[in-house]
C-alpha positions as CSV (number, residue, x, y, z in Angstrom):
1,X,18.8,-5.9,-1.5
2,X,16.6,-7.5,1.7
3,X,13.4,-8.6,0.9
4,X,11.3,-8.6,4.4
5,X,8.7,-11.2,3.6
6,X,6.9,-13.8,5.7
7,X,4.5,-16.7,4.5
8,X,1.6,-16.2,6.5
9,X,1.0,-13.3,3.9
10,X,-0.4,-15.4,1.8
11,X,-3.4,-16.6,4.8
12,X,-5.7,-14.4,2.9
13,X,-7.3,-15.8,0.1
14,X,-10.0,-14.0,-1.2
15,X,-11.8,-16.1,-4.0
16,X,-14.1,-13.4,-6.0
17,X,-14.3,-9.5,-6.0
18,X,-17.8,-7.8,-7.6
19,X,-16.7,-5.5,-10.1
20,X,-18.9,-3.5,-12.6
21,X,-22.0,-5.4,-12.1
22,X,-20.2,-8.9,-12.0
23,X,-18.5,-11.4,-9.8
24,X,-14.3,-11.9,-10.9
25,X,-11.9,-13.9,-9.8
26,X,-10.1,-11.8,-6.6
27,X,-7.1,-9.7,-8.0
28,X,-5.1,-9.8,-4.8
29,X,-3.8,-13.3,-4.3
30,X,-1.3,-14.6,-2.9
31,X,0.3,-16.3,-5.9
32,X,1.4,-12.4,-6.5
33,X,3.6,-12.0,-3.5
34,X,5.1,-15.9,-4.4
35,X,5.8,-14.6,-7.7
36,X,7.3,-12.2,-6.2
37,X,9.3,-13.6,-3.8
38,X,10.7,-16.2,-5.8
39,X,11.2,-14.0,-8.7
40,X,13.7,-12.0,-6.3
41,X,15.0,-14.6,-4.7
42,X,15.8,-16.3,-8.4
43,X,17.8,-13.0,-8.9
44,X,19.6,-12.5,-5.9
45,X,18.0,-10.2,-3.6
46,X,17.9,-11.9,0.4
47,X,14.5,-13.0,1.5
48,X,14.5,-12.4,5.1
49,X,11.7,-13.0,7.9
50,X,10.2,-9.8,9.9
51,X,10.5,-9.5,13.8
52,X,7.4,-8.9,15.7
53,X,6.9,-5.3,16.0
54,X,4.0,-5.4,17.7
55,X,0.6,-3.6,17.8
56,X,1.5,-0.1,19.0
57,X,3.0,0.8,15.5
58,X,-0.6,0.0,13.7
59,X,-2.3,1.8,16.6
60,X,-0.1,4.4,15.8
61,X,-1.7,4.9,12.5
62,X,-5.1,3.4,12.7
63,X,-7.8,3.7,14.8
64,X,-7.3,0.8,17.6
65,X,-11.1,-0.6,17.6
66,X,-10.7,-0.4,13.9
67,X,-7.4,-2.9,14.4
68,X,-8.6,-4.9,17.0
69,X,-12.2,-5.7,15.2
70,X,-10.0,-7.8,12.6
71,X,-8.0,-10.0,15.3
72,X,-11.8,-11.5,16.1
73,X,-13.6,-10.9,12.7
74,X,-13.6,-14.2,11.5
75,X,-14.5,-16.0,14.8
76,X,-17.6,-13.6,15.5
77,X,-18.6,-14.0,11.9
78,X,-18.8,-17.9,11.9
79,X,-20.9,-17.6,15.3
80,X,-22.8,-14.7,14.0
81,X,-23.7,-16.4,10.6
82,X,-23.6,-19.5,10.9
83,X,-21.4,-20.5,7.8
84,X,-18.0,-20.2,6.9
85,X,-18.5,-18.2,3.6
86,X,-16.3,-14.9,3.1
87,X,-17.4,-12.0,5.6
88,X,-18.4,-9.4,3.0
89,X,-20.1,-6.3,4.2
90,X,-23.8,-5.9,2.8
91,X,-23.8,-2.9,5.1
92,X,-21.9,0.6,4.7
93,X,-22.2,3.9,6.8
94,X,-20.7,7.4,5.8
95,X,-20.0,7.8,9.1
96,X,-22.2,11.2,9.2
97,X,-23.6,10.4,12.9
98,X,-23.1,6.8,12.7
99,X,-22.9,4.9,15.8
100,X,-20.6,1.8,15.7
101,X,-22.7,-0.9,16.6
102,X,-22.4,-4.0,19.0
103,X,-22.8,-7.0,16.2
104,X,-19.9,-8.1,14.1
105,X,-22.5,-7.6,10.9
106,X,-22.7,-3.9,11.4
107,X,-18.8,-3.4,12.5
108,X,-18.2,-5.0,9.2
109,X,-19.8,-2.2,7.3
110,X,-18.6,0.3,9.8
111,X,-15.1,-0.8,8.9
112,X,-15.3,-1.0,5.5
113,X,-15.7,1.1,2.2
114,X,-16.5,-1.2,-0.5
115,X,-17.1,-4.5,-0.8
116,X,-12.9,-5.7,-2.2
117,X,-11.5,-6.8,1.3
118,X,-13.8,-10.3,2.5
119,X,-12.5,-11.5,5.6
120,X,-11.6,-15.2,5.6
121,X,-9.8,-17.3,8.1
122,X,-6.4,-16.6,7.7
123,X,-7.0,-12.7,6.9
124,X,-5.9,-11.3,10.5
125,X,-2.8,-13.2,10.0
126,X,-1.7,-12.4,6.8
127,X,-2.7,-8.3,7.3
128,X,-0.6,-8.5,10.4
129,X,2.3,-9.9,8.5
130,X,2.2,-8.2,5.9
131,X,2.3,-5.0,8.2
132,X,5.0,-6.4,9.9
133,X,7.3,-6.9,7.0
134,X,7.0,-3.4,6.0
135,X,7.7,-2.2,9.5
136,X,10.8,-4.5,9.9
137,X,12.0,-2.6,6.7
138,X,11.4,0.8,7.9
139,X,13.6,-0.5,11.7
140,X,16.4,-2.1,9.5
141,X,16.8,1.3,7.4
142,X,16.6,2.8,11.0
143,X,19.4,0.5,11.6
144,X,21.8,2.2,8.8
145,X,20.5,-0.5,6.0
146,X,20.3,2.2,3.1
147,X,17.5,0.8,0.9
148,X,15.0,-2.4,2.2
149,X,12.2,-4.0,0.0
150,X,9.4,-4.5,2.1
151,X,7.1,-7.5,-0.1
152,X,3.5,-6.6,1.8
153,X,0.6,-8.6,1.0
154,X,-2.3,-7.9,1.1
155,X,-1.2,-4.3,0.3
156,X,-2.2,-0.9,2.3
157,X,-2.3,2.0,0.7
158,X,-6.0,2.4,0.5
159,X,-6.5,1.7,4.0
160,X,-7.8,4.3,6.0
161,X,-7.8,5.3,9.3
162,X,-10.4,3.8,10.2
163,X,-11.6,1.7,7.1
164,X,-10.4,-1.1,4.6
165,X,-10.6,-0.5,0.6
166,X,-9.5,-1.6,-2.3
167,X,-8.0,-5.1,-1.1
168,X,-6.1,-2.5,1.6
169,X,-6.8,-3.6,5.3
170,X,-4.1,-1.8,7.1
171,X,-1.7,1.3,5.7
172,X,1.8,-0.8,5.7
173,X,3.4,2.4,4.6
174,X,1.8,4.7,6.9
175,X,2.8,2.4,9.6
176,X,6.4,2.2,8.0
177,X,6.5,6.1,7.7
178,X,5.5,6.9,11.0
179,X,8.2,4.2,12.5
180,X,10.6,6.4,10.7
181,X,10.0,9.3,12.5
182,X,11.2,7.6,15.8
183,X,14.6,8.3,13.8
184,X,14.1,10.8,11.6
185,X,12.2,14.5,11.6
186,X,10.9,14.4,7.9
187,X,9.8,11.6,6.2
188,X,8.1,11.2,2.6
189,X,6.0,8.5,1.4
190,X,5.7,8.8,-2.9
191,X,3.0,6.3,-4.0
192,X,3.7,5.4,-7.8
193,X,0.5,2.7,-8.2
194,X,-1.9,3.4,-10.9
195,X,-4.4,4.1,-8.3
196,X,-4.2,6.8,-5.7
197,X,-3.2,6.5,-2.3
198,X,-6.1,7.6,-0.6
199,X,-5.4,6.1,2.8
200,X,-2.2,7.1,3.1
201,X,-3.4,10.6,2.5
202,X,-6.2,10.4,4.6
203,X,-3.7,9.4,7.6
204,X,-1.5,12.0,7.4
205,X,-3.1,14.3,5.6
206,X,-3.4,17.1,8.6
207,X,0.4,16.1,9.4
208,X,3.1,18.5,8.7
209,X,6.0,15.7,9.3
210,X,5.3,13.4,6.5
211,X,4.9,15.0,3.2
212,X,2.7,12.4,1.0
213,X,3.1,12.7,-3.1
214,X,0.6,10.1,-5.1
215,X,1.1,9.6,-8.5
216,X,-1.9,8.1,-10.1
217,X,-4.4,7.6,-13.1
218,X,-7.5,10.6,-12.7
219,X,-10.0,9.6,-10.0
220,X,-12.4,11.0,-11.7
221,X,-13.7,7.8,-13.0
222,X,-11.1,5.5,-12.0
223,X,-10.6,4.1,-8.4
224,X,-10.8,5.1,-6.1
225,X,-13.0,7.5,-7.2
226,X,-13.8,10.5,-4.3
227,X,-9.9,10.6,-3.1
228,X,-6.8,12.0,-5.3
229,X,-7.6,15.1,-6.8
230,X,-4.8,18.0,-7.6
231,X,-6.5,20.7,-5.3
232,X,-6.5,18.1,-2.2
233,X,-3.2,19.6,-0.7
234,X,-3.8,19.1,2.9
235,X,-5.3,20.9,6.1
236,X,-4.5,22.4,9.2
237,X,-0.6,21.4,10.3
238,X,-0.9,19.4,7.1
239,X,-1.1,22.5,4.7
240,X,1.6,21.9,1.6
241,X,2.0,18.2,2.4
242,X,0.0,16.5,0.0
243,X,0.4,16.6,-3.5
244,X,-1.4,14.4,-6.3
245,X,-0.3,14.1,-9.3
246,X,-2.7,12.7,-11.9
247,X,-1.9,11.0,-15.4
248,X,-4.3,10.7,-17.9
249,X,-5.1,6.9,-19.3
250,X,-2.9,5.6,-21.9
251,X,0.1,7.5,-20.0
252,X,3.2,5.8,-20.5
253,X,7.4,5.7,-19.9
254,X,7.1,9.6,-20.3
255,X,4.8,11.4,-18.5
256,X,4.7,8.9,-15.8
257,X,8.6,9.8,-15.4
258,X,7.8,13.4,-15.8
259,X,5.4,13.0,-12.6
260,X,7.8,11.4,-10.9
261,X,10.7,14.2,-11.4
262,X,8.2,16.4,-10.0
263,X,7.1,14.2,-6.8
264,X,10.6,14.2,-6.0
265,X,11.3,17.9,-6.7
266,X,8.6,18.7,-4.1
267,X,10.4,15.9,-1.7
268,X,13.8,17.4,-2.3
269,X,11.8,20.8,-1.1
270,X,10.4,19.3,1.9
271,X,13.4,18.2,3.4
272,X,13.0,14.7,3.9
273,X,15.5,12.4,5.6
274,X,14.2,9.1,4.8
275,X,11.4,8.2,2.1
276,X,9.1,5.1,1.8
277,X,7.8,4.2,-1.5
278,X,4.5,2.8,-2.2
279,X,5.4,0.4,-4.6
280,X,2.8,-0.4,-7.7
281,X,3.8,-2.4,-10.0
282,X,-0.2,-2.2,-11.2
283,X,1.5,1.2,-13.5
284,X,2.7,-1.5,-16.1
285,X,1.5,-1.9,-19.8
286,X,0.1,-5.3,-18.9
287,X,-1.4,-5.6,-15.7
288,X,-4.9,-6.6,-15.8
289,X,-6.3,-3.6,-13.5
290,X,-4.0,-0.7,-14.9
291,X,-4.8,1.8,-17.9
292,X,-1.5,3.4,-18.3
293,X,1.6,1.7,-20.3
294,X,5.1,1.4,-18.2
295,X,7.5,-0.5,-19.4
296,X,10.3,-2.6,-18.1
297,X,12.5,0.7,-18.8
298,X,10.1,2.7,-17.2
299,X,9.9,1.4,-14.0
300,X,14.3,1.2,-14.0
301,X,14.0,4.7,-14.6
302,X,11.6,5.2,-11.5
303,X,13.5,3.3,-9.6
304,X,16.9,5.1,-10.4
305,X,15.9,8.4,-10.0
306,X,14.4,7.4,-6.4
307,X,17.5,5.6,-5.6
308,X,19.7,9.0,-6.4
309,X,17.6,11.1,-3.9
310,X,20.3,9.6,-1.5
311,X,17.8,8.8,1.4
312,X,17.1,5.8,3.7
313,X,14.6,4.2,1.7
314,X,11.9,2.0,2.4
315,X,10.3,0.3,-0.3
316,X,6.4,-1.2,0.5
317,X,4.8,-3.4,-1.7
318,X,1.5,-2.2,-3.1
319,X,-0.6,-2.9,-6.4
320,X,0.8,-5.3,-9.2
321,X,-1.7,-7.8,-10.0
322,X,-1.1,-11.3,-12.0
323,X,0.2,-9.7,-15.7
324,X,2.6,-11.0,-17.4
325,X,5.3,-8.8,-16.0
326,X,4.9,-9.0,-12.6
327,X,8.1,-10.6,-12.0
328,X,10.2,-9.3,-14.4
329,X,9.4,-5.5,-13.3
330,X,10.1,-6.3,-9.3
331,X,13.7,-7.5,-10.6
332,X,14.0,-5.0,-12.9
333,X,13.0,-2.3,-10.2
334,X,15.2,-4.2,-7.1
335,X,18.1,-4.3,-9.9
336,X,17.9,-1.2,-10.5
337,X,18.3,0.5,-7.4
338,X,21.3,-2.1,-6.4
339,X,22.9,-0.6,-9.4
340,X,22.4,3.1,-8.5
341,X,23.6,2.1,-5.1
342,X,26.6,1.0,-6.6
């Protein structure tokens, strides 16, 4: 299979993250998508580059003054500040008659939900990239390519429309779903991560051309917290084209699969021509943010059954943090899906 990957993904290098009263060492860095890459590459799979696609397919899905804030972030920061520490927002709005402001301190907090996605020097690059690779994906399965793995990082599926969140600057499977409809009438988006997709699902969530399925740990204490519930099923055009579907912790092999056979029921129901998965390899047993238990055979399963739908598929890269089995469950996964390809 084609792995769309380009180094300037790894630009962004986020040194700590402020979790439950403490400062960590940042989950999202670029030693995952390495890992990655080399791990696929070891096993087979092509590592290619992705053409420029340009900014019209994130303005597509995102707010353009939310886009172009990031492209001068860092530069306004330094000025602003002074320093060259990480641009982390000690600001937030709830947008409930907020203004945007003029200074790069309040945009930062007008852009952003939480406090996981610092802006560094090389963060506009590596977000743009790592868009980019999941759109070149979505244009080579446009192309007749059956299945393309799109290796994004930073990932996107807690990007908003008009926010960042959860290490998610922009929605690289939004923007990959939407480039799909240039092609195709219906598209799908299933988001097997062990947190919910509350980006995607905020982007298209009044959309009646891309039915979104998320399949995810209960928000109700777990992040992301206020997004992902089973009664959130969309709005307006939207109506019927959102469905969550919520494990409990400790889930493993089975009732992840068992969520799985139903996300794809309801795609099969849809009609969809062409799916994109949001790819979390974050569901496994060991991964240092997860609190379900997939296994190596659980995520060939996954990857099977998604594989069998028979549609052009794009796969995005999201969660999947530095475990032990990182690797292994990406060729496991990739294999997989080769094999049910035949």
């Amino acid at each position: 299979m084609k792995v769309v990957f380009d180094p300037r993904q790894t630009a962004h290098a986020p040194e700590q993250y402020f979790r439950r009263g403490a400062f960590i060492p940042h989950p999202e860095q670029p030693l995952r998508a390495i890992l990655l890459r080399d791990a696929l590459a070891g096993a087979g799979h092509e590592i290619v580059p992705p053409a420029d696609h340009g900014l019209d397919a994130l303005y597509a899905v995102h707010d353009q003054g939310y886009v172009d804030f990031f492209r001068t972030a860092w530069e306004r920061w330094v000025e602003a500040t002074g320093t060259t520490n990480p641009a982390v927002p000690n600001y937030h709005t709830t947008r409930r008659d907020a203004r945007l402001p003029e200074g790069v301190i309040g945009q930062l907090g007008y852009y952003s939900t939480d406090t996981a996605c610092p802006v560094t020097e090389g963060t506009w690059e590596a977000i743009y990239w790592s868009a980019q690779s999941a759109l070149d994906a979505a244009e080579r399965v446009m192309a007749g390519e059956r299945m393309v793995y799109g290796l994004s990082r930073p990932p996107g599926h807690h990007a908003s429309w008009d926010a960042s969140n959860g290490f998610c600057f922009f929605n690289n499977a939004a923007a990959a779903a939407h480039h799909l409809r240039r092609r195709f009438a219906k598209v799908a988006i299933i988001d097997v991560d062990t947190h919910a997709g509350n980006g995607t699902q905020d982007i298209f969530y009044e959309r009646g051309d891309v039915f979104f399925t998320s399949i995810h740990v209960d928000p109700a204490d777990y992040a992301p917290y206020y997004v992902g519930y089973p009664d959130e099923t969309g709005r307006g055009e939207g109506v019927g084209a959102n469905l969550n579907l919520i494990l409990a912790p400790g889930s493993g092999d089975a009732e992840i699969g068992a969520a799985v056979d139903r996300a794809l029921a309801a795609i099969r129901d849809f009609g969809a021509e062409a799916l994109v998965v949001s790819l979390g390899f974050d569901m496994a047993h060991d991964d240092p943010l997860s609190v379900v238990r997939c296994t190596a055979e659980g995520f060939a399963a996954t990857a099977t059954k998604i594989t069998r739908m028979g549609l052009p598929t794009v796969l995005v890269q999201e969660g999947g943090y530095l475990g032990p089995s990182l690797s292994d469950n990406a060729v496991v996964f990739l294999n997989a899906c080769d094999a049910a390809l035949g």
